[in-house]
C-alpha angles and dihedrals in degrees: 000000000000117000131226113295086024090276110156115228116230139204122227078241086071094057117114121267092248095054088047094050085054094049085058098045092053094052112099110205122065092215092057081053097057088042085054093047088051088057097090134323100272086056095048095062097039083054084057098051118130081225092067093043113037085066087045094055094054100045104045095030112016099240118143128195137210105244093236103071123168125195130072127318094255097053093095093050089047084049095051100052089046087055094043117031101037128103116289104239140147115311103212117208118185104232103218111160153013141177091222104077121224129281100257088349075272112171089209088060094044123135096253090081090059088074100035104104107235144078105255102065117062125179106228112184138208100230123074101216152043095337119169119232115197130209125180123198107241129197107227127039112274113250094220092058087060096048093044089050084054098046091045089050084046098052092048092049098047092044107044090086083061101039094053089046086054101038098039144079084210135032101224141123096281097048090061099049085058092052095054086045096051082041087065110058086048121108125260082245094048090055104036077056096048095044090056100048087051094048090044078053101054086043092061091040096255120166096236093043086053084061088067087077098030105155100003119113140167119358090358093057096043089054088047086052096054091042089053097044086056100039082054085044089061092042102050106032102034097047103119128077092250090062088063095058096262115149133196147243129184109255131198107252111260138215116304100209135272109303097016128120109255118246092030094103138083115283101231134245125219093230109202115179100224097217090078106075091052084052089049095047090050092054117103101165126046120236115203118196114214113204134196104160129031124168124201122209128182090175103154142106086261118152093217107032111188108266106187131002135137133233124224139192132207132150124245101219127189102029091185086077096071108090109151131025086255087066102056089037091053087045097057098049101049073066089059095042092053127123092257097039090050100045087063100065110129090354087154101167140035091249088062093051103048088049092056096049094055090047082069085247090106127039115253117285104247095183134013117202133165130169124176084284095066144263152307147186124197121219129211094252084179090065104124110256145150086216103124088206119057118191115232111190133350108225138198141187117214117223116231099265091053087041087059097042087052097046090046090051092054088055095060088051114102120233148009093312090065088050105037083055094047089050106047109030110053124074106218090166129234116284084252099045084056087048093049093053094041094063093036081063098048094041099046102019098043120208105350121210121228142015096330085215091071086055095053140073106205123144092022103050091097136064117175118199126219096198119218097209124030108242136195140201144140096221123040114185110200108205117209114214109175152341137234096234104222097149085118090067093047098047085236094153109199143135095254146000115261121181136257135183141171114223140315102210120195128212130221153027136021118199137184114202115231118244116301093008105124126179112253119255118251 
């Protein structure tokens, strides 16, 4: 039927497909897209264009796509609702490299635990200043973390006879089971030092190393006896970084810390763990991790706890092209050497990094957040930009005189915001968590000197992230800037500070791209 004026009437079905494809792209909820794509079947497969969700892809969940994408046409959708709609979980980076060389060249201090998610492995470098630390995203579970997880298990559970025996007025069942439970909140290095002092003991028939084998007899204790004597082999005599296959570059020397005399530190190594080209050769499908949470701990008794740094993100595309271990290594530090990383050496406070950020050298800060831990900017990491490395957050630990001041400020504050604060962002530690601290510092540290308070970093060694903007990335670089130099306190008498920390952990998702599907260059 013809209108007045003999105008036809139409139907939205009747819209171009290009009109269609931008209706799509302006509208701002992905379920109002799937109820627009049920409407009828043309809409249906405009909704699944790779058009609509390609865009999509890169605004709600930061990843971006090479142009050139093979595949079928619902790849991207089906993309899309594995990345979104999956269960939040530890996003494991492999920790291969860094510019800022290891603490003794020790294994038990090597990058990789700073991206282990737990408490009882810590990376301690060399360098004293702004060293680049380097994860990649890998496909399958790493073997190493498997076979650390059972020799940690083993350890607690050989060397809680004699803990309790040590720890405790009487030898019971009780006092056993809080032994196990003080062995476990005790670093990898505080066993693995423990473990071998006992088994030096039984060796030399001492009454605390006999408890090592304490009811075993016969066939059982022989084959104790052959597990422990390798467990104590590995301990002893792969101990350094090289016996795990890491190689080295030489590196230019780096920073030595605030108030020291320049060229007394370490000159850093670029430290590659040589497994990882062969990982990266075998790889025939890209993973991306999106992120929307990360926490960074440097909870230890370390003498020169990190005190600021930032994290980045950025994507290794085209694996194929790396064919040698100088290739990856090239590859990871032009990141390092890029405008934004750059532009954070030595960014130390907030007020230097605002600044920055409104000079144009730093994206623009997104979210400011600070607790009596310390504080933290967020960076648009969707700012467009040929920078291969993005940076994510600037951090900062408070000391403990800036931690007070803040935590007497929030007192002061009225309402449920001060104390929902007070209650949920600090990281006081568990009365058992402080014991077991406590005895690792008089076993291994010996009388300490001083108020023990001003050595530790407890209740501001964590700071958890909430993230504006979901990310993703399949390589994350964390950048430490400084350290607060406490090695007075410690007795840790050395030239010059370097930096420890214990882990940063990222929350998420982790996605496998379908067939013919490749992360955009930079």
């Amino acid at each position: 039927m013809e209108e007045a004026g003999g105008a036809r009437g139409g139907s939205i079905q009747d819209l171009p497909a290009d009109f269609v494809v931008r209706a799509f792209l302006l509208i701002d909820d992905v379920r109002d897209v799937l109820s627009l794509q049920a409407t009828c079947k043309r809409f249906c497969a405009l909704g699944r264009s790779r058009l609509v969700w390609r865009p999509r892809l890169e605004a709600d969940l930061g990843i971006r796509l090479e142009q050139r994408l093979e595949g079928d046409e619902l790849s991207l959708q089906r993309l899309y609702r594995n990345a979104a709609t999956g269960r939040t979980e530890v996003v494991r980076y492999w920790g291969v490299m860094t510019d800022g060389g290891c603490d003794n060249d020790w294994l038990h201090y090597w990058v990789d635990n700073l991206f282990v998610p737990n408490h009882w492995e810590s990376f301690c470098s060399a360098g004293g200043g702004n060293v680049h630390c380097f994860g990649l995203l890998l496909c399958e579970e790493l073997e190493h973390d498997k076979r650390s997880a059972a020799d940690r298990e083993y350890m607690i559970k050989k060397c809680r006879y004699p803990a309790a025996r040590l720890f405790n007025e009487h030898f019971n069942r009780r006092s056993i089971d809080n032994a196990y439970s003080l062995l476990q909140c005790w670093s990898t290095p505080e066993l693995e030092h423990f473990v071998l002092a006992l088994y030096h003991d039984l060796q030399n028939g001492g009454p605390l190393g006999r408890l090592l084998e304490m009811g075993l007899t016969g066939q059982e204790l022989q084959r104790e006896r052959v597990r422990m004597r390798e467990l104590v082999r590995r301990l002893e005599h792969q101990a350094t970084v090289n016996a795990r296959g890491i190689i080295s570059r030489e590196g230019k020397p780096r920073n030595v810390g605030k108030g020291k005399a320049a060229g007394k530190g370490k000159n850093a190594l670029v430290l590659y763990d040589s497994l990882c080209t062969n990982v990266l050769q075998q790889m025939d499908r890209q993973i991306v991790g999106v992120i929307d949470r990360l926490m960074v701990s440097r909870r230890g008794s370390f003498s020169c706890p990190v005190s600021s740094g930032a994290i980045f993100i950025g994507n290794l595309t085209n694996l194929s092209q790396f064919k040698t271990h100088d290739d990856v290594i090239g590859s990871l530090q032009q990141m390092a050497a890029t405008p934004y990383c750059v532009a954070l050496d030595n960014m130390a406070d907030r007020v230097s990094v605002t600044l920055a950020s409104e000079a144009g050298k730093l994206p623009p800060i997104v979210a400011t957040h600070s607790n009596p831990a310390g504080e933290w900017m967020e960076f648009d990491v969707r700012t467009k930009s040929r920078c291969r490395l993005r940076p994510l957050i600037w951090f900062h630990f408070y000391t403990k005189q800036e931690s007070d001041a803040v935590r007497a400020q929030l007192q002061l504050q009225k309402g449920p915001f001060g104390e929902h604060l007070l209650s949920t962002s600090t990281s006081e530690g568990s009365e058992e968590e402080v014991l077991a601290e406590d005895v690792a510092e008089a076993l291994f540290h010996g009388p300490q000197q001083g108020d023990s308070a001003l050595r530790k970093t407890t209740g501001r060694d964590r700071l958890d992230v909430w993230l504006k903007q979901r990310v993703a990335a399949n390589v994350v670089c964390v950048k430490l800037i400084n350290q607060e130099d406490l090695m007075s306190q410690w007795g840790d008498d050395h030239e010059a500070p370097n930096i420890d920390i214990n882990c940063i952990a990222f929350n998420g998702q982790r996605v496998l791209l379908p067939p013919g599907i490749q992360l955009a260059g930079e």
